[in-house]
Kinemage of the C-alpha trace (Angstrom):
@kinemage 1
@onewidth
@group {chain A} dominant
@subgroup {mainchain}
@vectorlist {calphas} color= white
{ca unk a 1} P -77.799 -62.359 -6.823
{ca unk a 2} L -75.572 -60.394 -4.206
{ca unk a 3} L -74.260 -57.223 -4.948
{ca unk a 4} L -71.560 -55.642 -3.008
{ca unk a 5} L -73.894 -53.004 -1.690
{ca unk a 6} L -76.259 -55.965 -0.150
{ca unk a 7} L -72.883 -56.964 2.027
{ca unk a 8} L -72.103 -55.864 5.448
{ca unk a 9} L -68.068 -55.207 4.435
{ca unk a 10} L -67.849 -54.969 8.326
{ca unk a 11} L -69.393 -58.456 8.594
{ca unk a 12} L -67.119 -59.992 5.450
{ca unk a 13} L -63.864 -58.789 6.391
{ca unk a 14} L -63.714 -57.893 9.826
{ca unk a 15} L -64.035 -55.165 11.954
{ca unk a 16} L -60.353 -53.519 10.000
{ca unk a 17} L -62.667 -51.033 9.246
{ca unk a 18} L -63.222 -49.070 12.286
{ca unk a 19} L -60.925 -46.285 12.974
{ca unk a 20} L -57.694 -46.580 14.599
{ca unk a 21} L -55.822 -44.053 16.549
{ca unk a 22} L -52.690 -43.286 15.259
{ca unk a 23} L -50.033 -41.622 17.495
{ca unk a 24} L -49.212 -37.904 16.996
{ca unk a 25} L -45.934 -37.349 15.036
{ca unk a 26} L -44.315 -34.474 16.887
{ca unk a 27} L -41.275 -35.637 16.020
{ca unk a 28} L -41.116 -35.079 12.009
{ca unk a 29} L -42.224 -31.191 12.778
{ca unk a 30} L -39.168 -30.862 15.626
{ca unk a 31} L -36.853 -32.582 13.339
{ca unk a 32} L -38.092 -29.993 10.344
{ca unk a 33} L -37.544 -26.939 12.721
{ca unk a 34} L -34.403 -27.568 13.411
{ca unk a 35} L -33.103 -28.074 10.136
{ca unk a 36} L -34.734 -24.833 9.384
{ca unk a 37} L -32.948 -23.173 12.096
{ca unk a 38} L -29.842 -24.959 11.034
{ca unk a 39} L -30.210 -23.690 7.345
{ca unk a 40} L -30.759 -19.917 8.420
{ca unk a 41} L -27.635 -20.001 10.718
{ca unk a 42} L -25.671 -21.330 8.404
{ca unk a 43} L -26.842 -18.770 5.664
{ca unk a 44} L -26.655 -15.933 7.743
{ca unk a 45} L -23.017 -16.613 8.706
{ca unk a 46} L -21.991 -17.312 5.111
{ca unk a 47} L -23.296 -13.392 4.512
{ca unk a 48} L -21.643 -12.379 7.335
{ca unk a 49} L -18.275 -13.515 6.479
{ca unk a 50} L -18.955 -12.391 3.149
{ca unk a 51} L -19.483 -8.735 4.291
{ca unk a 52} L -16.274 -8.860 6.258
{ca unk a 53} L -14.108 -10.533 3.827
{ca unk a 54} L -14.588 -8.210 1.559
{ca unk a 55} L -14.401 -5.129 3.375
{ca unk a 56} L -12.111 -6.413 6.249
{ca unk a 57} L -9.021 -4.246 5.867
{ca unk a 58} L -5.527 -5.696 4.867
{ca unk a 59} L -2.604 -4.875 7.056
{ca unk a 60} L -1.083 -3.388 3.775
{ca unk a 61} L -2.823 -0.262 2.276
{ca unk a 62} L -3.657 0.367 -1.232
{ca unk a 63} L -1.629 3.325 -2.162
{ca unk a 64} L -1.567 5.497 -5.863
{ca unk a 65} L -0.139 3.815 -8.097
{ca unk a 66} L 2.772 6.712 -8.496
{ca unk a 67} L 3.842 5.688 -4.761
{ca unk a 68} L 4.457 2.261 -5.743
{ca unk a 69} L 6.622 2.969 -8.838
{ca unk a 70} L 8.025 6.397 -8.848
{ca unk a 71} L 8.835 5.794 -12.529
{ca unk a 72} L 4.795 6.453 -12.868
{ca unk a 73} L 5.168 10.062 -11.819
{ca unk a 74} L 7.510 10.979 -14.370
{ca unk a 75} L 6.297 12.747 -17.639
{ca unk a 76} L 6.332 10.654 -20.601
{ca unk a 77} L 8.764 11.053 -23.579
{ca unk a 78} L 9.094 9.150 -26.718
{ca unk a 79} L 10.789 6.180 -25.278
{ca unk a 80} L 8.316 5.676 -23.170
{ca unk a 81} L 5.546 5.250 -25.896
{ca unk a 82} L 4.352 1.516 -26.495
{ca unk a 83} L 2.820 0.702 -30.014
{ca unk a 84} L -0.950 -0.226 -30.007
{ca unk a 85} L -0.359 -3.284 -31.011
{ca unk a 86} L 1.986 -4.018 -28.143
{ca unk a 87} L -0.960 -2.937 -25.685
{ca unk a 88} L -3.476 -4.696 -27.245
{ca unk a 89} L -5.651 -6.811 -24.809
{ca unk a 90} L -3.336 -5.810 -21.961
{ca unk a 91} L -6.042 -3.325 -20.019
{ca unk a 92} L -3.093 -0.668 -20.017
{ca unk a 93} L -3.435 2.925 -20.876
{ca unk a 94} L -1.047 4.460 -23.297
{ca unk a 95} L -0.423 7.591 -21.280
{ca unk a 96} L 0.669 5.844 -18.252
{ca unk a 97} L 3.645 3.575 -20.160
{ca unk a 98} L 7.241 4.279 -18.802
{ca unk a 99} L 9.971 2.594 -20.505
{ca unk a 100} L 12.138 0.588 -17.929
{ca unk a 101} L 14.480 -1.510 -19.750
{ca unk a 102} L 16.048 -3.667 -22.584
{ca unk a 103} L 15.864 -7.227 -21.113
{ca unk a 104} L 15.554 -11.268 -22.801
{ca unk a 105} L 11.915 -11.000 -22.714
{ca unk a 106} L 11.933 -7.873 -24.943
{ca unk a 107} L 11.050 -3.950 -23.852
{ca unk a 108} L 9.848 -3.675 -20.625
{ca unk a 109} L 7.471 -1.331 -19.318
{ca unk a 110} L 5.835 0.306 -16.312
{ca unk a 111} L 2.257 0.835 -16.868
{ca unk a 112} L -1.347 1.522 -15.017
{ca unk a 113} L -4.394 -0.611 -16.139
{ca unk a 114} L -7.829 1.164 -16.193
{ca unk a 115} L -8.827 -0.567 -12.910
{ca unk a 116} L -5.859 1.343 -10.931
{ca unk a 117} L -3.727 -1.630 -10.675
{ca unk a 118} L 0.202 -0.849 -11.472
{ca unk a 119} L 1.425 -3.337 -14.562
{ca unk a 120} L 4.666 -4.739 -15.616
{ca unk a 121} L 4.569 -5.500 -19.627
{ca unk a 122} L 7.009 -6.699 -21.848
{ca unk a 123} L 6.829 -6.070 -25.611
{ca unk a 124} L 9.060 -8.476 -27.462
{ca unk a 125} L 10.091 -8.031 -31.299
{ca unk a 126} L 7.658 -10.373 -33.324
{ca unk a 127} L 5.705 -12.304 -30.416
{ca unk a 128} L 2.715 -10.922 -27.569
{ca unk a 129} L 3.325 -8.938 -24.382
{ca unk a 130} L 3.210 -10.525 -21.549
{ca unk a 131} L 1.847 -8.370 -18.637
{ca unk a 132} L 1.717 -9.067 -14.822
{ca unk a 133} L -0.613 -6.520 -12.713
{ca unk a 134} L -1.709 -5.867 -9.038
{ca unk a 135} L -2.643 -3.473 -6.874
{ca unk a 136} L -0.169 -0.603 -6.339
{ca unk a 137} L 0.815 -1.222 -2.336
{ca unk a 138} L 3.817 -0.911 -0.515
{ca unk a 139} L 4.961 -4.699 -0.754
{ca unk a 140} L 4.044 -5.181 -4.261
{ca unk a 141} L 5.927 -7.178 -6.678
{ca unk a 142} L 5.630 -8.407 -10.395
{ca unk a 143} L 6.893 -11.399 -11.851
{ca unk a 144} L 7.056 -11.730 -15.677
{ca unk a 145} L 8.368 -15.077 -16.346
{ca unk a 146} L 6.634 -16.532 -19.325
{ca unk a 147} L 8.663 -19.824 -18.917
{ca unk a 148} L 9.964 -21.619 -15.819
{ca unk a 149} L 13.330 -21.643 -17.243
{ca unk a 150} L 12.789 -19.010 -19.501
{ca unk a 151} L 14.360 -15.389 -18.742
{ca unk a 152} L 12.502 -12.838 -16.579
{ca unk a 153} L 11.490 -9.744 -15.367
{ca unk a 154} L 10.328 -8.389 -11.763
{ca unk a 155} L 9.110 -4.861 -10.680
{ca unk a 156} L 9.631 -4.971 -6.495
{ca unk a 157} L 7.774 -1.947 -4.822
{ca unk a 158} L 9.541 -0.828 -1.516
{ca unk a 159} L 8.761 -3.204 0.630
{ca unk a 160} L 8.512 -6.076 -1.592
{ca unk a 161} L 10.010 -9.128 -1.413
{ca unk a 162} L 13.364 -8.801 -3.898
{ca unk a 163} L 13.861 -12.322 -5.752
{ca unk a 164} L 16.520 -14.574 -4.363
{ca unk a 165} L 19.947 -13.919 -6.139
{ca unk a 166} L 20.724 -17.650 -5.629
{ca unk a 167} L 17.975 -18.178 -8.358
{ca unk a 168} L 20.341 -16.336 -10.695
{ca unk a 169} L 18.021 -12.875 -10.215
{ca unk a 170} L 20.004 -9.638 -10.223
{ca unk a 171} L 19.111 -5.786 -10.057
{ca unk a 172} L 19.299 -3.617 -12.960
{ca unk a 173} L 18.111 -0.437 -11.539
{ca unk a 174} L 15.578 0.055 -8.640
{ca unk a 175} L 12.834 -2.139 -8.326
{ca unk a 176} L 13.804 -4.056 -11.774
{ca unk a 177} L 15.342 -7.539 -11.325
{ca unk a 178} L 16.228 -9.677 -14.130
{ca unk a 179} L 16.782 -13.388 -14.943
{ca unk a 180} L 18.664 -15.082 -17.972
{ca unk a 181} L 17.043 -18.020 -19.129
{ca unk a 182} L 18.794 -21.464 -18.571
């Protein structure tokens, strides 16, 4: 009987056995660098826009929020005073609430959130504020419009952008614009 070990696997199938020389595969190495390289560029720009997007300055300064609305600078009396129910949620502090006007959308007030950011809220009878708040700069303006056809309220800071008077908008008292609803 013949075992497998008694064969001469050279002699049975050929000499497929012997070594072959393969070529050297530079090419999978190269083609690995370079999407490494690749890879770290693109990372390192995406950090490097991201460190000067977000301390790039903006050609309009942040300024205190008293500057943007001079109604913020004024003490506060008893009209001024919003319920805190009517702040609830809003981010506004109670001491900073100026009263600015009876309007369609309720009482509206000038306010400061804890973040710094100046706020426009409107407290009507038996529904939620609605409150609108940016940064306090020089071209700021707030636009409290809880319906597209609904009425409104805007706060314009000095050199903001008034709202268009052909859009039915009209000034109350400076900075305050209004809207009816249709």
């Amino acid at each position: 009987m013949t075992t497998f070990e008694d064969l001469d696997l050279a002699d049975a199938f050929g000499d497929d056995f012997s070594s072959q020389e393969q070529p050297v595969r530079r090419r999978r190495g190269l083609i690995t660098a370079i999407v490494l390289v690749v890879g770290v560029l693109l990372l390192g720009g995406g950090l490097v826009y991201l460190a000067t997007a977000s301390t790039g300055s903006s050609p309009v300064a942040d300024i205190a929020a008293g500057e943007a609305a001079p109604a913020l600078d004024s003490p506060q009396g008893a009209v001024d005073l919003v319920s805190p129910v009517g702040l609830d949620g809003t981010g506004i502090t109670s001491a900073s609430t100026r009263f600015l006007a009876e309007t369609d959308l309720g009482r509206v007030y000038l306010g400061t959130a804890t973040n710094g950011k100046v706020c426009l809220l409107a407290v009507p009878t038996g529904d939620l504020p609605s409150t609108e708040c940016a940064k306090p700069r020089t071209d700021t303006v707030l636009v409290l419009r809880p319906d597209d056809d609904g009425p409104g309220v805007a706060y314009v800071t000095g050199d903001g952008e008034a709202p268009a008077a052909a859009d039915g908008w009209h000034q109350t008292q400076p900075g305050l614009w209004v809207v009816a609803g249709s």
